[in-house]
N, C-alpha and C positions, 0 to 999 in steps of 0.2 A: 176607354170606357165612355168618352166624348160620343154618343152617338143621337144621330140630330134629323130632322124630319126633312122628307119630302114632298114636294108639291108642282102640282102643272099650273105652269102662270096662265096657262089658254084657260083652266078652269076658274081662276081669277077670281074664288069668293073666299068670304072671310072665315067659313065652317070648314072643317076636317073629319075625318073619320081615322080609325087607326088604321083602315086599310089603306089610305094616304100616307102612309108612315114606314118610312126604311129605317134599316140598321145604321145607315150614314150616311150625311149627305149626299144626295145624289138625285141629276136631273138631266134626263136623256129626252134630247131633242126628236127622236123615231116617235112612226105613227100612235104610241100609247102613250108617250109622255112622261116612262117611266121604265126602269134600270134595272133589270134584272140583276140581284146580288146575289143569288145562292152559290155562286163559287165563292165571292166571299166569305160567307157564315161556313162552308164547307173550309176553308183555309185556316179562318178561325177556330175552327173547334178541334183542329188537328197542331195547330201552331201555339197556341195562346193557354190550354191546362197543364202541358206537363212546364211550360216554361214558370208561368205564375205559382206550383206547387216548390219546383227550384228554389225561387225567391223568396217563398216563405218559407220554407227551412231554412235555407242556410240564414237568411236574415233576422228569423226569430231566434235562432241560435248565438249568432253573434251579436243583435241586441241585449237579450236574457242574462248574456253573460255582463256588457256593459253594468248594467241595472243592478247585477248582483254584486259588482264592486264596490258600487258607488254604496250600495244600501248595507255593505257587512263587512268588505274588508278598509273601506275609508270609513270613519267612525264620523263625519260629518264634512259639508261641502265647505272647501276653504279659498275657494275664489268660482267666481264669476261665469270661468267658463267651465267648472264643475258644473254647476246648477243650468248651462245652457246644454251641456251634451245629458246630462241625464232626463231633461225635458226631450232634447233631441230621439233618446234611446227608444221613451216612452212612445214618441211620436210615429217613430218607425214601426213601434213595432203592435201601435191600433191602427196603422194603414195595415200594415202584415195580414192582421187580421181578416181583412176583408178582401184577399185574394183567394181565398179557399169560395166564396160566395161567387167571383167574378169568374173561378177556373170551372164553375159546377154554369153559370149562365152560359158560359164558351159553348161547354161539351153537350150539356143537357136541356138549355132554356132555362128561365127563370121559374124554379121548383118553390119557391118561395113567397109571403104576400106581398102586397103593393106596398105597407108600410115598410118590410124588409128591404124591400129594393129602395125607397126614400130612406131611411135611414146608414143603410150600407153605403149609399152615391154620395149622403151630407157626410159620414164620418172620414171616408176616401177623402174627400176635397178639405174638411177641414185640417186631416194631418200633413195634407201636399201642401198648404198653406203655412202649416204649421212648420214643417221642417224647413221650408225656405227661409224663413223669417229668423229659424234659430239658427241657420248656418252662418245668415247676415250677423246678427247677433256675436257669433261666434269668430270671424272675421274682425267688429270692430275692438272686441274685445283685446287678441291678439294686437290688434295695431293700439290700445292704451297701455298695456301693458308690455313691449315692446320698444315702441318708441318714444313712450312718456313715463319711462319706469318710476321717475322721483315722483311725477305726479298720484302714480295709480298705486304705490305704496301711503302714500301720506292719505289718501282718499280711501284705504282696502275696505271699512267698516262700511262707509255708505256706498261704496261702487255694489257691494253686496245686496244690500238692501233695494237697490236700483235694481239687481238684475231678479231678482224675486217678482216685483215691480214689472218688469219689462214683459217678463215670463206670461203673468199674466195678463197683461195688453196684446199680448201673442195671440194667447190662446182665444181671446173675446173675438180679436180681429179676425182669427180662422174662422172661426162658427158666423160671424157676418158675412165673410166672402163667402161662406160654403151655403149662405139662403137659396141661390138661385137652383142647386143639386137638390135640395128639401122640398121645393115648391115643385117644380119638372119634371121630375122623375118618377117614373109609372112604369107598369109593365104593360106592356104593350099585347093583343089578345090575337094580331095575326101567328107572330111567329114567337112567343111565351117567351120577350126578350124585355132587362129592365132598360131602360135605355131614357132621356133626354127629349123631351116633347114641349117642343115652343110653338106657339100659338102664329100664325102666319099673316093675320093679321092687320102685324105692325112692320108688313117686309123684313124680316129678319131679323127688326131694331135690335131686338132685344137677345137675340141668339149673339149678335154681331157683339154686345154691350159687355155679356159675359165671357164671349173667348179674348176681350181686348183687357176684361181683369187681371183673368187669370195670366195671360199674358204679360203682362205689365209687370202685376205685382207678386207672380209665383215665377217670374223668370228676370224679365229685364234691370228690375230695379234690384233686385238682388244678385246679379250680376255686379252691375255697376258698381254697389259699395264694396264687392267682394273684391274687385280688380284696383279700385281705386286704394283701399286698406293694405292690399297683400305690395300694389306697388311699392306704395309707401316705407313699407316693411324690409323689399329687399334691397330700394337703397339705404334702407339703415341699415342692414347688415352688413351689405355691403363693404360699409364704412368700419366695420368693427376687424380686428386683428385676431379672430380665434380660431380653433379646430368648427367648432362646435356649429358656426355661420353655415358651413356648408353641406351638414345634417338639415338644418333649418331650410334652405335654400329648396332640397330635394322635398320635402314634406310639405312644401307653400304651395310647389309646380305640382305635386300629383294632387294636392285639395283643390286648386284653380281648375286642372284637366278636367279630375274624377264631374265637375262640375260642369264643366262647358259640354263635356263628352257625352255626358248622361241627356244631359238637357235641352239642349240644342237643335239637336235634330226632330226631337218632336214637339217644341213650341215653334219652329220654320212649319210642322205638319200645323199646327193650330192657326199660326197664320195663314197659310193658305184655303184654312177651312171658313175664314171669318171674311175673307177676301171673296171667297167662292159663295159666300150668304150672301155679301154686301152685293155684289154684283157678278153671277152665276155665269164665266167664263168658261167653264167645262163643262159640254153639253155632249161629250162622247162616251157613251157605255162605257167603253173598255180603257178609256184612260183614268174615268172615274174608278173602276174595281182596281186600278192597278194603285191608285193615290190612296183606296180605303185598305191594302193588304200593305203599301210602306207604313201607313199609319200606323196599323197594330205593330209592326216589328218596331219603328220607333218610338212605340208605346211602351212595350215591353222592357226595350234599352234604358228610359227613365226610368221605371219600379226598380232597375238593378241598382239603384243609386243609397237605396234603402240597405242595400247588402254590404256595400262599398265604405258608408260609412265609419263602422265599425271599427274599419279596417286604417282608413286615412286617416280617421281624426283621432283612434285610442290605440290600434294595436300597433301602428309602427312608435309611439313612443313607448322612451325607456320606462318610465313610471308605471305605466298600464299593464308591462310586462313582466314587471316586479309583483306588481298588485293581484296581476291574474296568476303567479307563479304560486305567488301565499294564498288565492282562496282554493288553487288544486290542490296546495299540500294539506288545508285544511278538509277539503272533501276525501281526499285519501285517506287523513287521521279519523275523520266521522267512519271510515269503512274497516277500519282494523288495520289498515295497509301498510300504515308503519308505525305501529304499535308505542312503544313504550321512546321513540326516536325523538327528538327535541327538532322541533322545526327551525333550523338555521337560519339567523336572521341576515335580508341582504343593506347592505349600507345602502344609506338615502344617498340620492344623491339630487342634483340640482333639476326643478324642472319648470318649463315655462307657464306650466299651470299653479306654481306660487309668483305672487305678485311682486315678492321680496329680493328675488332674482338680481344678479347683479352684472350677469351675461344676457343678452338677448338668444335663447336660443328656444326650439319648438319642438320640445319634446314633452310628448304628454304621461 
């Protein structure tokens, strides 16, 4: 949804029009000065609705389900990274929301007004902001509780109170990072597309300023604690003598993956688009269509991360599976299904989502 204006430097003034304005950057050095994209928007509208429709099912299904654990079959949040995964759940799943709007811009142009399209661009960026910050969140968590068990029991009352605290520093910080999608975003009246219109100006300052945020702080810096925490963590496991270390072990490396995997590939596309503003090294038609068609696919690859969730951080633990077991048999009992049957209760057993733990293990 990064999509960013075009300009001929021969034309060199500081005014635009929207007929100055492509779907993505791009600046072709041939006698016009400018890059034919209709294979692209043609790739796009074949490539990018039914995939973004994908993700929001299956990811508003397995968030919903989240949401509904946490709000009726847990009768209240009893640590820390309860209250970050169910911020997390929420967060996915009002990004969710606003793929139904992006899969209808893909296929059809932007059906919708200008304030929709500035509001759908601010809500998009502020939940990408949002979920990163809770993963981080979620990561140092596991490394207090973990490898400072004595601490983060004797602390459970205020660690709590903190992450309520945190939750909302989250959220403030999203809606900050997300001004520059509020201010930018317009629809554009060539080709009835909402897209990312910077002022030309200022050379690109300012285009260059926001893809080096969002970069920064929706990718690298929340890498960094993630890797530095999970390190931390497996050599404390490491050290421990149990079965249980290397359940933990497998569940650290697919939330590290699911992350680097998802991610990666399309914040390397943002850097190179901010590379390409600061100083416009691709000046070939057809190498630029072919940078703006990886873009959408490694676009695409990130939103799946929203779906993946679910799956890494709730449903491979044993707790979640117990939890989700008890609200089907209670949806079955709502439906008549087993009538007059006593819902069998399953023994608790130990999970890394109490603070009280006396094994390090990561089962949620």
């Amino acid at each position: 949804m990064e999509q960013f204006i075009t300009y001929d430097n021969d034309m060199g003034t500081d005014n635009f029009t929207d007929e100055m304005i492509s779907d993505t950057t791009d600046y072709d050095s041939g006698p016009s000065g400018f890059c034919d994209k209709e294979l692209v928007r043609q790739f796009s509208k074949s490539f990018e609705p039914p995939l973004y429709w994908i993700i929001f099912v299956v990811g508003a299904l397995g968030n919903l389900l989240v949401v509904c654990i946490f709000t009726t079959v847990r009768n209240r949040l009893k640590t820390m990274t309860d209250v970050y995964l169910l911020n997390l759940a929420v967060a996915d799943l009002l990004f969710l929301g606003t793929l139904p709007f992006w899969a209808t811009n893909a296929s059809q142009g932007w059906v919708f007004s200008d304030v929709i399209c500035k509001g759908v661009s601010a809500v998009y960026k502020i939940n990408f902001f949002a979920s990163m910050l809770l993963l981080t969140c979620i990561s140092v968590d596991r490394y207090i509780a973990i490898v400072h068990v004595t601490e983060a029991h004797n602390y459970k009352n205020k660690r709590m109170f903190f992450s309520k605290i945190t939750c909302v520093f989250v959220w403030f910080a999203s809606c900050l990072l997300a001004l520059p999608e509020f201010l930018f975003a317009k629809v554009k009246t060539a080709t009835m597309q909402c897209v990312l219109v910077y002022s030309i100006s200022d050379d690109n300052r300012t285009k260059v300023l926001v893809l080096s945020l969002e970069i920064c702080v929706g990718f690298l810096l929340p890498l960094l604690v993630i890797v530095i925490c999970y390190s931390v963590i497996i050599r404390k496991l490491m050290q421990a003598r149990n079965f249980e270390k290397h359940k933990a072990l497998k569940v650290i490396f697919a939330v590290v993956a699911a992350f680097v995997l998802s991610q990666l590939p399309f914040n390397g596309y943002l850097i190179i688009e901010a590379a390409q503003a600061n100083n416009a090294t691709i000046t070939e038609c057809d190498i630029s269509r072919r940078l703006d068609m990886a873009g959408q696919i490694v676009k695409c690859l990130a939103y799946t991360h929203c779906c993946l969730n679910p799956i890494l951080y709730v449903f491979i633990g044993v707790r979640f599976r117990r939890d989700l077991l008890n609200l089907l048999q209670r949806f079955s009992s709502c439906l008549g299904l087993l009538e007059n049957n006593k819902l069998q209760q399953v023994p608790k057993r130990p999970s890394v989502m109490s603070d009280t733990d006396t094994t390090p293990v990561f089962s949620l």
